[in-house]
C-alpha atoms as one frame of an Amber mdcrd trajectory, in Angstrom:
protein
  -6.272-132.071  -0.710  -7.842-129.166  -2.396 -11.522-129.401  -3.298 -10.809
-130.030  -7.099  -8.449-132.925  -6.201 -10.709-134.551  -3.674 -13.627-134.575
  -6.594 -11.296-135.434  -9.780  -9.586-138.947  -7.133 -13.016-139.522  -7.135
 -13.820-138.923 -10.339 -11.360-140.902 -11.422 -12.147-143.915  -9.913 -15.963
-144.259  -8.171 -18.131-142.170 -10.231 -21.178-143.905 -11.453 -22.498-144.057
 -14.755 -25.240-141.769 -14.967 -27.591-144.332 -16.408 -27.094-145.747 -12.938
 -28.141-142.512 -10.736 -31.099-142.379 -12.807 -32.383-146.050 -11.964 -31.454
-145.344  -8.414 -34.850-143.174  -8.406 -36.732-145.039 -10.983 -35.334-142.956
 -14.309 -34.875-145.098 -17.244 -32.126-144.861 -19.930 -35.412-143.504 -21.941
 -36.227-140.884 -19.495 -32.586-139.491 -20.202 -30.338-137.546 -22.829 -27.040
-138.329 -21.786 -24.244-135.609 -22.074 -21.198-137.773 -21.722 -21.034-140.584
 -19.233 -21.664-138.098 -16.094 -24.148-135.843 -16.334 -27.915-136.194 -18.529
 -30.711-133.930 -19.467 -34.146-135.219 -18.667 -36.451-136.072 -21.347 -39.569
-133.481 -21.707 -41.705-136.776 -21.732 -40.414-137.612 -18.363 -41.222-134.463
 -16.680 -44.247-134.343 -17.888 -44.577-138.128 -16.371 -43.368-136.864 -13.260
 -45.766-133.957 -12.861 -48.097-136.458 -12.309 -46.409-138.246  -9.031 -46.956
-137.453  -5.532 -44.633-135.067  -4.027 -42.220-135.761  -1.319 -40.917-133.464
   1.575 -39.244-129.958   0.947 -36.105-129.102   2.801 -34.956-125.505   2.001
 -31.364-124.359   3.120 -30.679-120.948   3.578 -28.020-119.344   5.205 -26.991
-115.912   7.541 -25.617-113.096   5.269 -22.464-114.439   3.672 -18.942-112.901
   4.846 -15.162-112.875   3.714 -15.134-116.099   6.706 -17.193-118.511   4.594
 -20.385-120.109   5.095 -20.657-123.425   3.262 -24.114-123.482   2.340 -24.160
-125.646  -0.586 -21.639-127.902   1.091 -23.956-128.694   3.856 -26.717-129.216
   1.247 -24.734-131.936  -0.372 -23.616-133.223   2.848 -27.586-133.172   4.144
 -28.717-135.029   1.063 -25.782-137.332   1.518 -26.615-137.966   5.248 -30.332
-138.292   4.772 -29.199-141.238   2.296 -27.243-142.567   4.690 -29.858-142.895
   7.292 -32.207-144.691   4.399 -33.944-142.016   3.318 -34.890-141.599  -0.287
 -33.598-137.798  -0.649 -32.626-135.818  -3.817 -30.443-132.870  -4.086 -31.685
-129.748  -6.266 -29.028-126.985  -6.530 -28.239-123.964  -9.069 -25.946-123.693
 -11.598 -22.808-122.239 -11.129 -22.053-119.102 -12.911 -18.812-118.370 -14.868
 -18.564-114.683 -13.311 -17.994-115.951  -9.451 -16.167-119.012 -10.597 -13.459
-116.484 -12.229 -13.782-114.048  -9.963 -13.952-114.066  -5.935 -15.375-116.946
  -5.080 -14.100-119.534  -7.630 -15.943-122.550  -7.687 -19.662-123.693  -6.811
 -20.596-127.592  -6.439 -19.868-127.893  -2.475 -16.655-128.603  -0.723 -14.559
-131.337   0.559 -15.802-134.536   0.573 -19.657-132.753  -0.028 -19.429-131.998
  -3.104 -21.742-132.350  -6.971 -19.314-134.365  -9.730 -18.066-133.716 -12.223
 -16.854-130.710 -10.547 -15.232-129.164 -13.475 -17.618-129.552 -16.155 -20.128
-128.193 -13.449 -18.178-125.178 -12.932 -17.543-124.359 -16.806 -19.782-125.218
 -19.436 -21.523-127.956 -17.954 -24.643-128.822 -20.749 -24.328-125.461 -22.295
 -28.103-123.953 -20.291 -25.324-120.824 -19.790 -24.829-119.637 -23.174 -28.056
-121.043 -24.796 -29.737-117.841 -22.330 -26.623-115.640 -23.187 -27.482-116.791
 -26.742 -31.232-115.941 -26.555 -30.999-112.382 -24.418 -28.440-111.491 -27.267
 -30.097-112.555 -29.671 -33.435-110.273 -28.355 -31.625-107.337 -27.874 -30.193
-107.710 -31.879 -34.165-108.315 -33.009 -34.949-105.140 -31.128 -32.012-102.862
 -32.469 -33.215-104.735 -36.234 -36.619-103.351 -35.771 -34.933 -99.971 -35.064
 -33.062 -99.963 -38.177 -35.428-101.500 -40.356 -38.411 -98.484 -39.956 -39.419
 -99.019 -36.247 -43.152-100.652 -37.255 -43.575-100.822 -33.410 -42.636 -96.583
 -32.444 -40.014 -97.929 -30.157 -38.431 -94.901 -28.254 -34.871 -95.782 -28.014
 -34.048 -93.853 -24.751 -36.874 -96.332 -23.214 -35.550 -99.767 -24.306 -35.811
-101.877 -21.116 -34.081-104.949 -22.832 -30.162-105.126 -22.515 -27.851-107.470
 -23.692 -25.731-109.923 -21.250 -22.117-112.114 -20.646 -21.981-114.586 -18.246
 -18.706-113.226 -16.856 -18.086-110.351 -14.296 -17.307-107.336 -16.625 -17.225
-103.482 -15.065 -16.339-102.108 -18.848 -19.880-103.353 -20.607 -22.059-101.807
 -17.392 -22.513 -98.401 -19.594 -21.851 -98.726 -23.318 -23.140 -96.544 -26.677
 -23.903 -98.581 -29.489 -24.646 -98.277 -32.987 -22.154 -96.377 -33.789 -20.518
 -96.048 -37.336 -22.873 -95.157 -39.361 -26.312 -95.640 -40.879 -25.736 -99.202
 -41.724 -24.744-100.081 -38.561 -27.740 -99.415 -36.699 -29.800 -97.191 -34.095
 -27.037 -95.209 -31.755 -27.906 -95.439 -28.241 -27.007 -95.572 -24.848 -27.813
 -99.451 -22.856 -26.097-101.466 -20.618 -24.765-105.525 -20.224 -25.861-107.103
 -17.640 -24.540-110.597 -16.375 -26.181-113.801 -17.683 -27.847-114.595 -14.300
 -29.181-111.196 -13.532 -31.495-112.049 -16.803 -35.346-112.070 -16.733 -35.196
-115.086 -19.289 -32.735-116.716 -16.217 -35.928-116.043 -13.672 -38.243-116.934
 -16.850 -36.766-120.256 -17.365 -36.465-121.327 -13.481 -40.477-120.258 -12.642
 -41.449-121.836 -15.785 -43.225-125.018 -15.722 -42.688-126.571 -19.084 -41.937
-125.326 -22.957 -45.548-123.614 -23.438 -45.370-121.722 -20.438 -42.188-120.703
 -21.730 -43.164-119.181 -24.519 -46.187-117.229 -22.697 -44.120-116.167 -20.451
 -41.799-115.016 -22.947 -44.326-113.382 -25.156 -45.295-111.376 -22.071 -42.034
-109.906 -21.502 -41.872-105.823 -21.890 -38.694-105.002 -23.738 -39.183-100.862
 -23.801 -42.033 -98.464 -24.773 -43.127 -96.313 -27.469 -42.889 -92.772 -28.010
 -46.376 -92.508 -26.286 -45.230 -94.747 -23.556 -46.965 -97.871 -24.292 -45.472
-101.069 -23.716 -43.679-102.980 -26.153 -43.575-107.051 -25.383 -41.962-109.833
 -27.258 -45.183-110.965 -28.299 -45.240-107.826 -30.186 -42.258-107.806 -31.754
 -43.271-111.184 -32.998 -40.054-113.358 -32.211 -41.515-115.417 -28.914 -41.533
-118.420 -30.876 -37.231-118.035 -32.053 -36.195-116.941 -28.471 -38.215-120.204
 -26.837 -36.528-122.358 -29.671 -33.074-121.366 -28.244 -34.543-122.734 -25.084
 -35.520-125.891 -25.821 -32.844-127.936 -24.479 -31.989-125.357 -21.898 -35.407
-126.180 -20.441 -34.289-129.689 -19.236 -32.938-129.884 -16.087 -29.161-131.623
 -15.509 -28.945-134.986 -13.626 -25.675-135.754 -12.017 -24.622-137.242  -8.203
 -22.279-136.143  -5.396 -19.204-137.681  -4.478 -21.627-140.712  -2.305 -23.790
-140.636  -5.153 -26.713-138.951  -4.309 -29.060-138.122  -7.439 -28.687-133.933
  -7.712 -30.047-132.007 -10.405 -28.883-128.852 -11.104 -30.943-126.273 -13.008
 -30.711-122.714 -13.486 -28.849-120.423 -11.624 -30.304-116.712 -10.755 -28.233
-114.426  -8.452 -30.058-114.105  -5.128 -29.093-110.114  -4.461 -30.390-109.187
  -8.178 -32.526-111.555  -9.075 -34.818-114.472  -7.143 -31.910-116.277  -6.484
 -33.515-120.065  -6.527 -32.932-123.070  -8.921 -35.996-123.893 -11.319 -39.166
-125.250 -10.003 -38.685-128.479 -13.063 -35.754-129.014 -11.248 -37.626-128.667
  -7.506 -40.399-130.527  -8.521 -38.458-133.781 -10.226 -36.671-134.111  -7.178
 -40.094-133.956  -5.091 -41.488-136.735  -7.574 -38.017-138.811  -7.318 -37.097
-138.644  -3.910 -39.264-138.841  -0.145 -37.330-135.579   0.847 -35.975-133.112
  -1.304 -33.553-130.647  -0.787 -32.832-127.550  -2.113 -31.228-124.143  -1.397
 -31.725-120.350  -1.719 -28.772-117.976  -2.757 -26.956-115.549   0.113 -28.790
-115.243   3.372 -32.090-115.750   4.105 -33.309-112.094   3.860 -32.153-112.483
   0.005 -32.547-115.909  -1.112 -34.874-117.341   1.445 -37.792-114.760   1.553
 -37.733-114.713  -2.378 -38.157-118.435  -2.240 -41.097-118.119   0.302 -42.652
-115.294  -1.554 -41.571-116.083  -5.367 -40.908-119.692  -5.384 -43.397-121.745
  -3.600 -46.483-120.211  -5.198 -45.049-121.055  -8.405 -44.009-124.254  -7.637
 -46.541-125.002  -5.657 -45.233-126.241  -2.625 -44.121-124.561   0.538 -41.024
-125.649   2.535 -41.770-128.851   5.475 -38.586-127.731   6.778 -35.867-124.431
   7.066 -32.185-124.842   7.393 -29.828-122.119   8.052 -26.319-122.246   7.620
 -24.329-120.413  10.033 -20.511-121.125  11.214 -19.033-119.900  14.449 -15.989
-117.707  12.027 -18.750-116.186  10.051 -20.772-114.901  13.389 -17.408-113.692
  15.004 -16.779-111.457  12.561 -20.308-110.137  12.276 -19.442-109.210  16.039
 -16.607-107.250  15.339 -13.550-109.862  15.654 -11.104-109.029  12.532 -10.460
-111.667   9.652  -7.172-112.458  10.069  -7.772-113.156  13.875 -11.030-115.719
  13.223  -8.959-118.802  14.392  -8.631-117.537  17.737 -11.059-118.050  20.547
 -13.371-114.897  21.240 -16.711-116.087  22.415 -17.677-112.039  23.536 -17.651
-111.387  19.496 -19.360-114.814  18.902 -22.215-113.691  21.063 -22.374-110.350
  19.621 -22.498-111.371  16.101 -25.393-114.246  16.416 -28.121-111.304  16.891
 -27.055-112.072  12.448 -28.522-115.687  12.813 -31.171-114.333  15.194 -32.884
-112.525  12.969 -32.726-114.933  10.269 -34.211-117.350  12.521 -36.843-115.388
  14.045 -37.627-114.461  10.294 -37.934-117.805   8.960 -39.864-118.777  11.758
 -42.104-115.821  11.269 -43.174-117.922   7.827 -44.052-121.071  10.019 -42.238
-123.711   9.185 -39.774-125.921  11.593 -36.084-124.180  11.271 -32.838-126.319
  11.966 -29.926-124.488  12.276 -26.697-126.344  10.956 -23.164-125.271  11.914
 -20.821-125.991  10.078 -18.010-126.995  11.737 -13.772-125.514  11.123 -11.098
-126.817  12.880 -10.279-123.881  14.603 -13.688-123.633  16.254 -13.597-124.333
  19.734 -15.612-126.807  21.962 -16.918-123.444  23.915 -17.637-121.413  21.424
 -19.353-124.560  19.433 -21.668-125.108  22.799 -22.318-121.315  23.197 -23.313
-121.581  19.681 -25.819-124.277  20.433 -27.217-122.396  23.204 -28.015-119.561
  21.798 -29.910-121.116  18.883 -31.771-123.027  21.450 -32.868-119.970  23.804
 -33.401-118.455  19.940 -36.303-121.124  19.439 -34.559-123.061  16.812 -32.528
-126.744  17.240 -29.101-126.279  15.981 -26.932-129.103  14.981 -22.788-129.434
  14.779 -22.017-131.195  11.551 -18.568-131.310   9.559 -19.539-132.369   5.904
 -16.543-130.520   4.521 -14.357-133.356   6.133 -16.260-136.757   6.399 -18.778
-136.389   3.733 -22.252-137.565   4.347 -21.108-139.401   7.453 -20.401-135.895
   9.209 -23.928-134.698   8.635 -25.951-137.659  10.403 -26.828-135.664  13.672
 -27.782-132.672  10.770 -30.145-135.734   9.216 -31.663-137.205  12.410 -32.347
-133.314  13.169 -34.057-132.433   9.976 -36.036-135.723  10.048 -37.445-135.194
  13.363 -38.202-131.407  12.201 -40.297-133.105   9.055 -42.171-134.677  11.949
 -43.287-131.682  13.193 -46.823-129.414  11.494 -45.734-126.710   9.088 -48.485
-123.939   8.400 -46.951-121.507   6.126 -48.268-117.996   6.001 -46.856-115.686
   3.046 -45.681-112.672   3.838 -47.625-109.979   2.018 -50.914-110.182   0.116
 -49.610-109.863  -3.535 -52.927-107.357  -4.015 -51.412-104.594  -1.656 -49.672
-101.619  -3.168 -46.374-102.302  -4.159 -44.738 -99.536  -1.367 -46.663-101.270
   1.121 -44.892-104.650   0.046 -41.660-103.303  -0.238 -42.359-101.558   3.100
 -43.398-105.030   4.613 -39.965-106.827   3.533 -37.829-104.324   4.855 -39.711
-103.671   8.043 -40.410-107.619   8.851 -37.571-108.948   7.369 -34.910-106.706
   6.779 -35.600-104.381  10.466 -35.734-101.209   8.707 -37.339 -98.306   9.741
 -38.178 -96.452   6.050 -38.279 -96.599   2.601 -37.326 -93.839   0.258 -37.714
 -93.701  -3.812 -35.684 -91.454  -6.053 -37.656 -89.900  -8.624 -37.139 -92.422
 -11.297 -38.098 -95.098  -9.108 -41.544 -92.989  -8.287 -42.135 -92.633 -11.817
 -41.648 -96.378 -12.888 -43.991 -97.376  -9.516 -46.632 -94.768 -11.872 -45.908
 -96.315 -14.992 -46.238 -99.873 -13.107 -49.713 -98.791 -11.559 -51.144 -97.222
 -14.857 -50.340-100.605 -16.270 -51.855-102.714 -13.930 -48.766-104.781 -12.575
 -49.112-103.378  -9.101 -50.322-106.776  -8.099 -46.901-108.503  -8.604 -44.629
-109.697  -6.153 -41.841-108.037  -5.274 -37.798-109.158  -5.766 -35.696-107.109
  -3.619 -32.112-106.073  -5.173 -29.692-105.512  -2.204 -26.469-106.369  -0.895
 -26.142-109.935   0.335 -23.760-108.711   2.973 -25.946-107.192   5.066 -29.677
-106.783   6.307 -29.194-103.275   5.076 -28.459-101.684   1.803 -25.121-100.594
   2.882 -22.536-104.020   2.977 -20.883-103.058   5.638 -23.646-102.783   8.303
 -22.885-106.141   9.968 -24.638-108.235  12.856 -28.447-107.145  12.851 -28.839
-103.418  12.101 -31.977-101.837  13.191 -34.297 -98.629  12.325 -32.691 -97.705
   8.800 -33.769 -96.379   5.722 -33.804 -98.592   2.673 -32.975 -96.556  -0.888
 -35.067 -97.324  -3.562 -33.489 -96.088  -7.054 -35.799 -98.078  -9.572 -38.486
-100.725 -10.069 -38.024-102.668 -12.993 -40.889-104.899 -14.349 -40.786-107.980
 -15.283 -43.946-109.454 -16.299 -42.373-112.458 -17.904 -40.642-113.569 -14.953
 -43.912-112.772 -12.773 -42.525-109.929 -10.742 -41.403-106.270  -9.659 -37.528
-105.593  -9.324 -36.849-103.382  -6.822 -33.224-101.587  -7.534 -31.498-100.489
  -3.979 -28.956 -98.939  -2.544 -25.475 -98.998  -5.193 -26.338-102.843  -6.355
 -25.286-104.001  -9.657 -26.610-106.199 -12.325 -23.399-106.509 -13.838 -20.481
-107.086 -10.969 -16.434-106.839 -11.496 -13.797-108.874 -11.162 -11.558-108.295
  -8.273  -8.227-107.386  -8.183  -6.881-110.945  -7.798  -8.980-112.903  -9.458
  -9.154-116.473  -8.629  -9.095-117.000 -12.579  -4.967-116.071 -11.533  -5.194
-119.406 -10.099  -6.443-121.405 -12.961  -4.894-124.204 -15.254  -5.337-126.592
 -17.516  -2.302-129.606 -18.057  -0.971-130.823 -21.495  -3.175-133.570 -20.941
  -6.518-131.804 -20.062  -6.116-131.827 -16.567  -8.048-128.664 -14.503  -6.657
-127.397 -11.289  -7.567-124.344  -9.262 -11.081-123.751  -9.812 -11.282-124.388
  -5.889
């Protein structure tokens, strides 16, 4: 069965009330706003409550830089957290939310695989408890409060060639990257030039998954710079006096989502920031209920670990305030093939030369992770067409590598194929984790960006085009230079260029713009051609998509 049937037979028949998940880990009906039978909000009381608790363990699962073969990383997160249960532990699943652009576009949809997946996969995948379009709601409805103030005598001197703020849609859409607006006249406002980005891509996305409850929310809000004047002075929400409206939108969209995977395991699922243009990590209320609810908690990072997993390290943890026990990467023997030079449509055949050209991918990944010091695990996930030799080379490797690697097939037995994946990541949370950060946030922002793409990335250089050395001026004059920094690159590769595969060495990293975003906490550093607002394919797996006379959804996956 497809993934959408294997989660709607079980959907059907086994899933739990959601009262039920909640008292599984101690949540009362109180503690909950129920949307439906299947999926709640927590109560703002109860995360408040549960700030108080003792924290659990941290799992973080990462992954090498994604390909056209497939990874699985959320499906092994499911299947971990399923496992882990299995074995008696107490463990709770944190994950992102899925965003409508992929989900109608390439990769369709985003709650796991097989018989690891997050239920109810459709509502999941769609509108789930609206947290999408309350943020599409409140960056909209920002961008029209700024474009008022233009037309209603500009109290503020906003220069409208340096309005930082754009609107958003949380669907892939090339046509809205470049648009003119206020056209028609001088009742219809301000012409200018901006751009759409997508929902995720957002600083109030970041904003509401580094936030730590409603007034933190608003500050962070109220610091946000939407533009500058005419004399090149900032311009924040705060000043344009709306902080309290756009944080009102947010209220509910604050609460992180309770629901369970197909064995039941209590997931919440919170936020959803892309990791190549944005921090790419699920909220820290989210992160942190789960470390209060459960003795191990696992989580993930979006894309590969030189995206996702560094901006977790560097981003994340300080503001959540706790570090990793344990690293997990993702890696599967197709995926590592094809980094070595084997072509797609051959990736079912044996070629152990290309496997053991392409793992100097995972090798970095792991030496990088590593580098942080915390245990690393690596988890392959299994396909049928992988071979026994090429699974054992696999193994090998990862071994001489410095890192314990683990077969597991969560795809097709659930929880149950993810037990030697469990015992492995329980005898890593035996071992001491001292994490050191990877930059001091006081050094100059070149000499951070520098860091990340000579330590992490294996880059040689960094170069800035002008406007990105006159924002890094702007930024210093301002005294944000002590941020840290969120890399926007390709997922696809180390590089900035997608198709540099395997582990490219001694480039130079293009720098077009640094964007700052003092509401989220940090500096976005534009590279190479990366977009805030991607396309939609030319076969869309929207093509794909149905709905029955009698409500039924098929093709999403």
């Amino acid at each position: 069965m497809s993934d959408i049937e294997i989660a709607q037979a079980n959907e059907a028949t086994e899933m739990k009330p959601i009262t039920a998940i909640g008292a599984m880990v101690g949540l009362s009906a109180d503690d909950l706003e129920p949307y439906g039978k299947s999926k709640a909000k927590l109560t703002l009381a109860a995360l408040k409550r549960l700030r108080q608790q003792s924290q659990g363990k941290l799992v973080l699962v990462t992954s090498i830089n994604p390909t056209p073969a497939g990874e699985g990383k959320s499906t092994v997160t499911i299947g971990l957290g399923d496992a882990l249960r299995l074995r008696g532990q107490n463990a709770v699943i944190a994950l992102r939310e899925p965003s409508l652009g992929p989900v109608m576009g390439m990769k369709g949809g985003a709650t796991g695989g097989g018989y690891a997946q997050v239920v109810p996969m459709e509502d999941i995948n769609l509108h789930f408890t609206g947290d999408m379009h309350a943020l599409t709601t409140a960056v909209d409805t920002l961008a029209a409060l700024i474009d008022n103030h233009l037309q209603q005598g500009n109290a503020l001197n906003i220069d409208p060639r340096r309005i930082l703020w754009r609107r958003v849609l949380d669907i892939n859409d090339r046509a809205l990257r470049h648009v003119t607006i206020g056209l028609g006249g001088v009742t219809s406002g301000v012409p200018r030039e901006t751009e759409f980005d997508i929902t995720v891509a957002s600083e109030l996305m970041a904003i509401l998954c580094l936030a730590e409850d409603l007034a933190d929310l608003k500050a962070r809000i109220a610091r946000i710079v939407i533009g500058y004047t005419y004399d090149r002075t900032p311009v924040t929400v705060a000043d344009l006096g709306v902080t309290g409206a756009i944080a009102m939108l947010l209220r509910d969209a604050i609460k992180p989502n309770l629901v369970q995977t197909l064995a039941h395991t209590p997931t919440l699922i919170h936020g959803g920031p892309f990791a190549n243009i944005a921090h790419g990590c699920n909220s820290i209320l989210a992160t942190r209920t789960a470390l209060a609810l459960g003795d191990i908690a696992i989580t993930e990072a979006g894309f590969g670990a030189d995206l996702g997993g560094e901006k977790f390290m560097d981003i994340t943890a300080p503001a959540l305030g706790k570090t990793p026990d344990v690293v997990v990467i993702v890696a599967t023997v197709r995926a590592l093939k094809y980094n070595g030079g084997q072509k797609l449509a051959s990736l079912t055949e044996e070629d152990r030369p290309a496997l053991q050209a392409g793992f100097v991918n995972l090798k970095r990944h792991i030496h990088n992770m590593k580098r942080y010091g915390v245990p690393v695990v690596v988890a392959i996930n299994e396909f049928a067409t992988d071979t026994e030799a090429e699974l054992n080379d696999l193994i090998s490797l990862c071994e001489a590598a410095g890192a314990t690697a683990v077969r597991a097939n969560v795809w097709g037995e659930g929880g149950h194929g993810g037990l030697a994946l469990a015992d492995a990541v329980t005898a890593a949370l035996q071992q001491p984790a001292d994490f050191t950060p990877l930059y001091d946030n006081a050094a100059a922002p070149k000499a951070k960006i520098e860091t990340i793409v000579q330590q992490i990335y294996g880059g040689r250089d960094v170069v800035y085009d002008h406007k990105a050395e006159l924002a890094l001026k702007t930024i210093a004059k301002n005294g944000w230079d002590q941020l840290p920094i969120c890399m926007a690159k390709t997922q696809y590769s180390f590089s900035d260029d997608a198709k540099a595969l395997g582990a490219p060495s001694d480039f130079t990293i293009h720098v077009r713009d640094v964007v700052p975003r003092l509401g989220a906490g940090f500096l976005v550093v534009m590279t190479g051609s990366v977009l805030t607002m991607p396309g939609l394919p030319k076969q869309p797996a929207a093509l794909n998509m149905d709905v029955s006379d009698d409500g039924v959804i098929s093709g999403l996956f």
